[in-house]
DRENDO-1510 file (C-alpha; in Angstrom, 1 decimal, always signed):
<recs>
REC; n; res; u; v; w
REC; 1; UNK; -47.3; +2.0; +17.2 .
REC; 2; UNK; -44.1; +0.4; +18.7 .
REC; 3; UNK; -40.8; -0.4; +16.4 .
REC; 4; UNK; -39.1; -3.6; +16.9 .
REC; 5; UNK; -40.5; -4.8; +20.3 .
REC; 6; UNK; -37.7; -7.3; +20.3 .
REC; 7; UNK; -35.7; -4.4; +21.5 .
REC; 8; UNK; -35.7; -2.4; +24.5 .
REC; 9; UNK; -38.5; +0.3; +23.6 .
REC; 10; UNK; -37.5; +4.3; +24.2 .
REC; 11; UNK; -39.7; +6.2; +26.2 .
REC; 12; UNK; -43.0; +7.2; +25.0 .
REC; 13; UNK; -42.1; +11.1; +24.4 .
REC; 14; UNK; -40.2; +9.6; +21.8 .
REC; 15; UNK; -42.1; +6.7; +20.7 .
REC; 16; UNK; -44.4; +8.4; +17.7 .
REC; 17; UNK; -41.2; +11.0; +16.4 .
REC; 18; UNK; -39.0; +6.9; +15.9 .
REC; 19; UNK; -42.2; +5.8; +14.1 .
REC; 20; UNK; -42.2; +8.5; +12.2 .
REC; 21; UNK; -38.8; +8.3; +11.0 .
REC; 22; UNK; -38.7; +5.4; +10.3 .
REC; 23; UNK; -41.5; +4.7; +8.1 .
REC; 24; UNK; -39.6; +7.9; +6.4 .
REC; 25; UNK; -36.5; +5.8; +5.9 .
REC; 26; UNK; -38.4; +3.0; +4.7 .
REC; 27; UNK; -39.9; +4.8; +2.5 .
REC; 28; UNK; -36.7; +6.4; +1.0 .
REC; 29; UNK; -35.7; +2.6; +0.3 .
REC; 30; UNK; -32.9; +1.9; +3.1 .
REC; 31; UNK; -32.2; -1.4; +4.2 .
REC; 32; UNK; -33.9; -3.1; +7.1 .
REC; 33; UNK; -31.1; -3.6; +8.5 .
REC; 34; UNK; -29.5; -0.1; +8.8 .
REC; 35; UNK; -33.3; +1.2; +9.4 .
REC; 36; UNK; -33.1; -1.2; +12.3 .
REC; 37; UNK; -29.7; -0.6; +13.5 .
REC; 38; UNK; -30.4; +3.2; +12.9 .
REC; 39; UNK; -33.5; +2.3; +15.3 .
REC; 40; UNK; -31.8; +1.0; +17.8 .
REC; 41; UNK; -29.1; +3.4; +18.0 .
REC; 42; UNK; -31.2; +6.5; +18.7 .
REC; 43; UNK; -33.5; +4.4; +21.2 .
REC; 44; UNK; -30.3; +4.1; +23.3 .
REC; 45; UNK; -30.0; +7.9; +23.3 .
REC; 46; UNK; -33.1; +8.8; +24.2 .
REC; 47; UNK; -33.1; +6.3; +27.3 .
REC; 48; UNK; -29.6; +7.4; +28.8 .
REC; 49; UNK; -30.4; +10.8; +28.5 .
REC; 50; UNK; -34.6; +10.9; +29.8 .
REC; 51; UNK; -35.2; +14.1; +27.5 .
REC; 52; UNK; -37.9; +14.5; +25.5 .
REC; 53; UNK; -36.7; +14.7; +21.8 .
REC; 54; UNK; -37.1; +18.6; +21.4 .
REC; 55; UNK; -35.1; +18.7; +24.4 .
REC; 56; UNK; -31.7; +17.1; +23.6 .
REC; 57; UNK; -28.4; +19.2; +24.2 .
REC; 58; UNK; -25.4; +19.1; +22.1 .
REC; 59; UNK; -23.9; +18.1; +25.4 .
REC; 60; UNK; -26.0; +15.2; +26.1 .
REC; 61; UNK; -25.2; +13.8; +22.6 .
REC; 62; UNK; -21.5; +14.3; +23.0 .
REC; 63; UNK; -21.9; +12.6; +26.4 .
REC; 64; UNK; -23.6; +9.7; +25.3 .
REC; 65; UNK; -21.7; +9.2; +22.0 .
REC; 66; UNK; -18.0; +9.0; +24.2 .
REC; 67; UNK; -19.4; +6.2; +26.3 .
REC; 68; UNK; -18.7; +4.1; +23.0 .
REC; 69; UNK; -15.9; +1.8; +23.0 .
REC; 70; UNK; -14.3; +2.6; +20.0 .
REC; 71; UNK; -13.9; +5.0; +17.0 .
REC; 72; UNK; -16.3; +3.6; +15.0 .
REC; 73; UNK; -19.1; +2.6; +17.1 .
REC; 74; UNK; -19.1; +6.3; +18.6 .
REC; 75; UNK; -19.3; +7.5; +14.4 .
REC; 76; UNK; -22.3; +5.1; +14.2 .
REC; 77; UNK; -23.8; +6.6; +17.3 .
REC; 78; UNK; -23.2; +10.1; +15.7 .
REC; 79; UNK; -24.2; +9.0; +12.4 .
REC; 80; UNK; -27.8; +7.4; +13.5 .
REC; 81; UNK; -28.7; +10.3; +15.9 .
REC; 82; UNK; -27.4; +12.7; +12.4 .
REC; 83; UNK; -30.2; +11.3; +10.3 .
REC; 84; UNK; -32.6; +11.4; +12.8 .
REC; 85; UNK; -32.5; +15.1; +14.0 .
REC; 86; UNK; -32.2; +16.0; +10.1 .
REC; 87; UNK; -35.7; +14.2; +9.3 .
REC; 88; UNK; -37.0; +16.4; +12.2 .
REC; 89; UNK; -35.5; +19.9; +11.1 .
REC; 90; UNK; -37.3; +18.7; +7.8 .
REC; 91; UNK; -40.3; +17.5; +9.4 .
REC; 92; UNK; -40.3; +21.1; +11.3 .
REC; 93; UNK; -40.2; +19.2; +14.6 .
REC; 94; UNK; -37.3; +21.1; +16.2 .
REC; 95; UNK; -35.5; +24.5; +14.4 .
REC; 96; UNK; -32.0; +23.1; +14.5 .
REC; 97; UNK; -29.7; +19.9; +14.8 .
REC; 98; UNK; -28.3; +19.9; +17.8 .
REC; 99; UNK; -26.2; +17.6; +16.4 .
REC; 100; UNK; -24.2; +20.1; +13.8 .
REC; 101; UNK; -22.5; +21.2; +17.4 .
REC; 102; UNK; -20.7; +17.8; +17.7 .
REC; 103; UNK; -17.6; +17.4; +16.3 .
REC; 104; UNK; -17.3; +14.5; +13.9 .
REC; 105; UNK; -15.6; +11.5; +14.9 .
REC; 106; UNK; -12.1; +11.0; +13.6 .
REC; 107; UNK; -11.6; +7.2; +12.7 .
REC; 108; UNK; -7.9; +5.7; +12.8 .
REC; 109; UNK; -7.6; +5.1; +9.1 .
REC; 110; UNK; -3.9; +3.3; +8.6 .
REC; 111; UNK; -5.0; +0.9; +11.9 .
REC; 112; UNK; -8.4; +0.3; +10.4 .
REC; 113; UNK; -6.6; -1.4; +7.4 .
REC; 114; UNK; -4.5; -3.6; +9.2 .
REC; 115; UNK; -5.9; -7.0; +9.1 .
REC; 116; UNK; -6.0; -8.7; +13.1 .
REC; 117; UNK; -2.9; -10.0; +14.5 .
REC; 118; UNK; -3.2; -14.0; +14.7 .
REC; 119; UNK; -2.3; -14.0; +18.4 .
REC; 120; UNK; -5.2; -11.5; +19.0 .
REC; 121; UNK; -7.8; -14.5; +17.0 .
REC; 122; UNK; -6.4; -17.0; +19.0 .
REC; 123; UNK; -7.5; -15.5; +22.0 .
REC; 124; UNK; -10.9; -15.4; +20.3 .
REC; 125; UNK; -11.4; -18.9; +19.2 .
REC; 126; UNK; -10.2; -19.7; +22.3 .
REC; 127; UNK; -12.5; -17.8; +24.5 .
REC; 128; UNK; -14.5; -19.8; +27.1 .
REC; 129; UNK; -17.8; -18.1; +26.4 .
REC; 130; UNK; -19.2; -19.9; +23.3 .
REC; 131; UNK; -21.2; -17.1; +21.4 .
REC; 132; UNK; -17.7; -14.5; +21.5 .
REC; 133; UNK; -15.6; -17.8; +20.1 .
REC; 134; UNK; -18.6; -17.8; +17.3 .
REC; 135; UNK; -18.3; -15.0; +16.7 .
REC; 136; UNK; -14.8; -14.7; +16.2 .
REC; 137; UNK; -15.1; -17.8; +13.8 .
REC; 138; UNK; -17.6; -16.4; +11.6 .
REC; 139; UNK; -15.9; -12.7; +11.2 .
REC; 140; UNK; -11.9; -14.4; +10.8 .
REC; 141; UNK; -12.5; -17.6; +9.4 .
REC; 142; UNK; -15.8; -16.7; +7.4 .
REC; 143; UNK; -15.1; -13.5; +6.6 .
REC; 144; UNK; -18.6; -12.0; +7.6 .
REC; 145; UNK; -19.6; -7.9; +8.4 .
REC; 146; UNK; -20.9; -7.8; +12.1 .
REC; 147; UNK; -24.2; -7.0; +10.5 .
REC; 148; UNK; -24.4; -10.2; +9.0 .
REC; 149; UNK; -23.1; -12.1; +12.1 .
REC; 150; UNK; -26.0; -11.0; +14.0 .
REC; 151; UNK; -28.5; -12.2; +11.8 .
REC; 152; UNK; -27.5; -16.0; +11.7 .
REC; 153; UNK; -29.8; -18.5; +12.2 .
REC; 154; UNK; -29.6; -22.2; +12.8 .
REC; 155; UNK; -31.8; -22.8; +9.4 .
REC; 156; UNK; -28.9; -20.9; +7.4 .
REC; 157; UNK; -27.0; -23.7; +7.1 .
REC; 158; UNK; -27.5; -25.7; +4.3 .
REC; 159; UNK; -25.6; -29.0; +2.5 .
REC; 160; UNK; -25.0; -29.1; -0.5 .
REC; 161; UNK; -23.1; -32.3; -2.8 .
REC; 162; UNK; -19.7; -31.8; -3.9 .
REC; 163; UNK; -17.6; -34.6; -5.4 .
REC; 164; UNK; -16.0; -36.3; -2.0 .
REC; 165; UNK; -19.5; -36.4; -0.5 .
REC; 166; UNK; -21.8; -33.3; +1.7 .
REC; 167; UNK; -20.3; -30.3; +2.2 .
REC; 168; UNK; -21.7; -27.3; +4.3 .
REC; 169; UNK; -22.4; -23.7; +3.9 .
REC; 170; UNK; -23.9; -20.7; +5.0 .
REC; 171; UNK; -26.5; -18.4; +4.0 .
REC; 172; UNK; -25.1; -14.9; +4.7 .
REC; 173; UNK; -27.5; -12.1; +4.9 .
REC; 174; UNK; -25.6; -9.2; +3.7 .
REC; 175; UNK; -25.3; -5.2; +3.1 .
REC; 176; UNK; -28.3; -3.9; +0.6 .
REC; 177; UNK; -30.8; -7.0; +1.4 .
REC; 178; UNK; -28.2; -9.1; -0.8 .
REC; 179; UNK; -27.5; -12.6; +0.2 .
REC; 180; UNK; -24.5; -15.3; -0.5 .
REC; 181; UNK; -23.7; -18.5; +0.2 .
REC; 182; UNK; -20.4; -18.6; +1.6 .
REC; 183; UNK; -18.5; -22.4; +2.7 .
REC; 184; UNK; -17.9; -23.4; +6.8 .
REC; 185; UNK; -16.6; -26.5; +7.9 .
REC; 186; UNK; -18.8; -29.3; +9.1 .
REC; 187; UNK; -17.5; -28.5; +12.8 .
REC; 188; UNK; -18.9; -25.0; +12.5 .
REC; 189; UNK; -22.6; -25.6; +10.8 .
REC; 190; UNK; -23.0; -28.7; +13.3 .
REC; 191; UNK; -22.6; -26.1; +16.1 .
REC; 192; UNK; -24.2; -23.2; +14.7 .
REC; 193; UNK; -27.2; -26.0; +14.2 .
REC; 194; UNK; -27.0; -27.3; +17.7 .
REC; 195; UNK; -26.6; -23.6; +19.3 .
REC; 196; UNK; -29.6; -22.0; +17.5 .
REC; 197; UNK; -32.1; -24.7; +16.4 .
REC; 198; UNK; -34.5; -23.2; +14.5 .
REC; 199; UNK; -33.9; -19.4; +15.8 .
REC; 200; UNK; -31.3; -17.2; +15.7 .
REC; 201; UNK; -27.5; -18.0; +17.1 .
REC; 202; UNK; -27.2; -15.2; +18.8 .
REC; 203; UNK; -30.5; -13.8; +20.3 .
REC; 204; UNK; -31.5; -10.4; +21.6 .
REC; 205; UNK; -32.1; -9.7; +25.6 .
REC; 206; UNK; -35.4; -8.8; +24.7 .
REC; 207; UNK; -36.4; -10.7; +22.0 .
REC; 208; UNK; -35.2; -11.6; +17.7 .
REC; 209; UNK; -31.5; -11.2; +17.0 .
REC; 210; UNK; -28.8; -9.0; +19.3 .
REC; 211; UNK; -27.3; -6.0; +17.6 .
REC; 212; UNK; -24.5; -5.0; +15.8 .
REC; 213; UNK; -23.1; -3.4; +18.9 .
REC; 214; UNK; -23.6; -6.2; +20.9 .
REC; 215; UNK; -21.1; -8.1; +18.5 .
REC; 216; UNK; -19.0; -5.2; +18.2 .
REC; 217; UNK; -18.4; -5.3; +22.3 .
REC; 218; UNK; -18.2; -9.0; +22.1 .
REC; 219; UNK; -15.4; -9.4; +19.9 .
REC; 220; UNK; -13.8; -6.6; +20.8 .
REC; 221; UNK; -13.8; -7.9; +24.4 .
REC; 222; UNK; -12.6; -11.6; +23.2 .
REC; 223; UNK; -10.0; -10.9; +20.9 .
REC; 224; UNK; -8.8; -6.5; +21.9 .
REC; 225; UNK; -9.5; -5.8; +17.8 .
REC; 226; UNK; -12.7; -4.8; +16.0 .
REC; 227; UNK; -14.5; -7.1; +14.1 .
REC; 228; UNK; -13.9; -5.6; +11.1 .
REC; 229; UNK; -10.2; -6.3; +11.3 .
REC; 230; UNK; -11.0; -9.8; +11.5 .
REC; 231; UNK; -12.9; -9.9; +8.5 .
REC; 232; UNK; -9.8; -8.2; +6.6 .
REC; 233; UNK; -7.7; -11.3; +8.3 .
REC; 234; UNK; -10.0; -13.4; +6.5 .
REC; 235; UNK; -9.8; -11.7; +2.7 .
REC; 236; UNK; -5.9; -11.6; +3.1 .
REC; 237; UNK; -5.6; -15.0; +4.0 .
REC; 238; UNK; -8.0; -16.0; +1.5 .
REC; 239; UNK; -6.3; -14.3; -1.3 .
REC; 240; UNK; -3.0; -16.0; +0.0 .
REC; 241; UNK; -4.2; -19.7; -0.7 .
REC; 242; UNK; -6.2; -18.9; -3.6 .
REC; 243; UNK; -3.0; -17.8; -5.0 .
REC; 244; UNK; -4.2; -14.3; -5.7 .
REC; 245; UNK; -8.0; -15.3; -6.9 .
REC; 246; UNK; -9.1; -11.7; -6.7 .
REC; 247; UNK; -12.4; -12.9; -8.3 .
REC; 248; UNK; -12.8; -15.5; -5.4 .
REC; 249; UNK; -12.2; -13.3; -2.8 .
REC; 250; UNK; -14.6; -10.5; -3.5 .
REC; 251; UNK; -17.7; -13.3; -3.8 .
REC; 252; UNK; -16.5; -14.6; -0.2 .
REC; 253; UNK; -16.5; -11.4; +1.3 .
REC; 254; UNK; -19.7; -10.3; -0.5 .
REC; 255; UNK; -18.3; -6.8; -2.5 .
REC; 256; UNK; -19.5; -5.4; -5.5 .
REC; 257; UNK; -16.7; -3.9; -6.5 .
REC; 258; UNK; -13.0; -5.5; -6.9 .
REC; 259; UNK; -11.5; -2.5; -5.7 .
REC; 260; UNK; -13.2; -2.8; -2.4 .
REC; 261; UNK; -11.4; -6.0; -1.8 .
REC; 262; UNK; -8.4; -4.3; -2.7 .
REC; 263; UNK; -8.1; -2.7; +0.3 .
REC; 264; UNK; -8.1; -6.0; +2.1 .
REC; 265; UNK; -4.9; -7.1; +0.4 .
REC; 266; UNK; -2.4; -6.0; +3.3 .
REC; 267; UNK; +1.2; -6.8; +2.6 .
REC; 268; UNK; +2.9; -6.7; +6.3 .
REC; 269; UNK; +6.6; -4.6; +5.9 .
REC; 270; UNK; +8.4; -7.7; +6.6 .
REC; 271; UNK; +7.4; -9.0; +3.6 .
REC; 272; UNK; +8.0; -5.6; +1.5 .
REC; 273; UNK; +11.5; -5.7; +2.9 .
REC; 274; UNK; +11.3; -9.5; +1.5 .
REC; 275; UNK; +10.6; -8.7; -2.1 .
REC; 276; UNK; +12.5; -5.7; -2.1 .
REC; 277; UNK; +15.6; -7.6; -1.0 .
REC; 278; UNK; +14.4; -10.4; -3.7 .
REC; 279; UNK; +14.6; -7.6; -6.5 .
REC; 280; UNK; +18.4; -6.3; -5.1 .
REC; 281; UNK; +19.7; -10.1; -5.3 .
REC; 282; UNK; +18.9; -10.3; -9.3 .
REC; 283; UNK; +21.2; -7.1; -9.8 .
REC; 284; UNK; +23.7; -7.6; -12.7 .
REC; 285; UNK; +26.9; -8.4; -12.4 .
REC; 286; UNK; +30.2; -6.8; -14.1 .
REC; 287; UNK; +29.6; -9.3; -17.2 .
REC; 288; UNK; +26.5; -7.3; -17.8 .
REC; 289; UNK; +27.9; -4.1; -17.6 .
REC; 290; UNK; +28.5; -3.0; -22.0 .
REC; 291; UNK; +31.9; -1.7; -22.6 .
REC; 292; UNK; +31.6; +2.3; -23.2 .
REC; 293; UNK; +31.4; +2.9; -27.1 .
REC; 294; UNK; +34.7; +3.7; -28.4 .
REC; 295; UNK; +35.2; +7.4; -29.6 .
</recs>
C-alpha cells in the first residue's frame, strides 16, 4: 500500500520498506504528525537520490541533507532518515546505518533563543503573497509551532461569547495529538475563513495540508528568521502585557511544563544595562554610611 497519497510518493523500491516503518512507528505510539512529517522527510531522500534503499551512501545523505536551508531543517532531515535506517538495521534489512557516518548537525543555540527582530516581522506581515503574511501572523502574533500552522483549517475557527459581544478563536492542533484553543482577532479568523472554506489554509501540491518544510521555507523567505523565532516573539511579548502571567503564557503557547516557556522570556541587553543602572541609582548616600564603633 501507498502512505499519504496527498504527498509526492517515493519510488516503488522504496514504497513497501516506508510502509513498513511506518506502521512500526505507529505502532510504538508516535504522533501522526511526526510519523507523517518523518514520512515525508525520507520520501524526499529517496527521490533526489534514485537509489534503492539498501543502496544509499553516506555521501548521498550528507549531500541531500546540506541542500537544507538552515540548521534545523538539515537536523530534521538527519533525524527522519536516523530513525528510518535504525528500524531497518533492526528489521535486518540492511547490516549498517549509513547514517552513523554523518556528522550530526550543530544547531546555533544562543541565536535560536533570540526572539525575531520586529523589523524582520514587519517584512512578514507585509509580504505581498498572502499565505507567507499568514503565516507570519499565526507563528508572531499567535504564537503557533510550524507543525501546527500547517494543519489549519477554515473550520478551526470558532466564536465564542465574551462580555462585549463574539469573539474569535482558534483551534490549534498541537505537539502529542493535544489541542487548544488559543484567541485571533476578527480580522484574522474572517480571513483564515475566506482563504480556506471548508479545507485546509494552506494546501499541499499534491493534495491535504503542505508540510512543515514548506512553512519553514516560507517564512524564512518572508521575514530572513525561522519560524520558531517568531513564535518566541510572540511568548515574550505576551508575558510583557500580561505583566508577567507565566501561567497565561504557557496555555498560549501550548507547553506542559512552565520551564519550557521560560526559555521564551528573553530580556534584550539594553534592558539588563536598564535595571542594572536602576539598582546603581538606589545606592546609599553618606547619611547611610554608620559611624565606625568607637574603640
Amino acid at each position: 500500500m501507498a502512505m499519504y497519497r496527498n504527498h509526492r510518493q517515493p519510488p516503488k523500491a522504496w514504497t513497501a520498506w516506508l510502509d513498513g516503518w511506518t506502521l512500526d512507528m505507529q505502532a510504538r505510539g508516535m504522533s501522526g504528525q511526526t510519523v507523517e512529517s518523518y514520512w515525508y522527510r525520507v520520501t524526499s531522500l529517496a527521490i533526489d537520490c534514485a537509489t534503492p534503499p539498501n543502496k544509499v551512501t553516506a555521501e548521498q545523505i550528507q549531500a541531500w541533507i546540506v541542500q537544507a536551508p538552515d540548521a534545523t531543517t538539515r537536523a530534521g532531515r538527519r533525524g527522519a532518515v536516523n530513525e528510518f535506517y535504525k528500524w531497518a538495521v533492526r528489521m535486518r534489512r540492511v547490516r549498517r546505518n549509513p547514517v552513523d557516518r554523518v556528522p550530526p548537525v550543530r544547531r546555533p543555540k544562543r541565536l535560536a533563543k533570540q526572539p525575531a527582530p520586529e523589523q524582520a516581522v514587519a517584512r512578514g506581515l507585509y509580504s505581498p503573497d498572502w499565505k507567507a503574511r499568514l503565516m507570519v501572523m499565526l507563528a508572531a502574533e499567535v504564537g503557533l509551532r510550524r507543525g501546527e500552522i500547517n494543519l489549519v483549517r477554515g473550520a478551526d475557527v470558532v466564536e465564542q461569547d465574551a462580555p462585549g459581544g463574539h469573539v474569535f478563536a482558534l483551534i490549534v492542533h498541537g505537539k502529542g495529538a493535544k489541542s487548544r484553543l488559543v484567541p485571533i482577532s476578527c480580522k484574522l479568523a474572517d480571513e483564515i475563513r475566506d482563504r480556506a472554506g471548508d479545507g485546509w489554509l494552506f494546501p499541499g501540491r499534491y493534495g491535504g495540508h503542505c508540510s512543515v518544510d514548506h512553512v519553514e521555507r516560507v517564512i524564512k523567505r518572508a521575514t530572513g528568521m525561522p519560524p520558531h523565532s517568531l513564535r518566541r516573539r510572540f511568548g515574550r511579548l505576551a508575558y510583557q502585557v500580561s505583566d508577567h502571567d507565566l501561567r497565561a503564557v504557557q496555555t498560549l503557547l501550548g507547553h506542559e511544563s512552565p520551564t519550557t516557556t521560560q526559555t521564551y522570556i528573553y530580556v534584550p541587553s539594553g534592558d539588563l544595562q536598564a535595571i542594572a543602572g536602576r539598582v546603581v541609582e538606589h545606592r546609599p548616600g553618606d547619611a547611610d554610611v554608620e559611624s565606625e564603633p568607637r574603640t
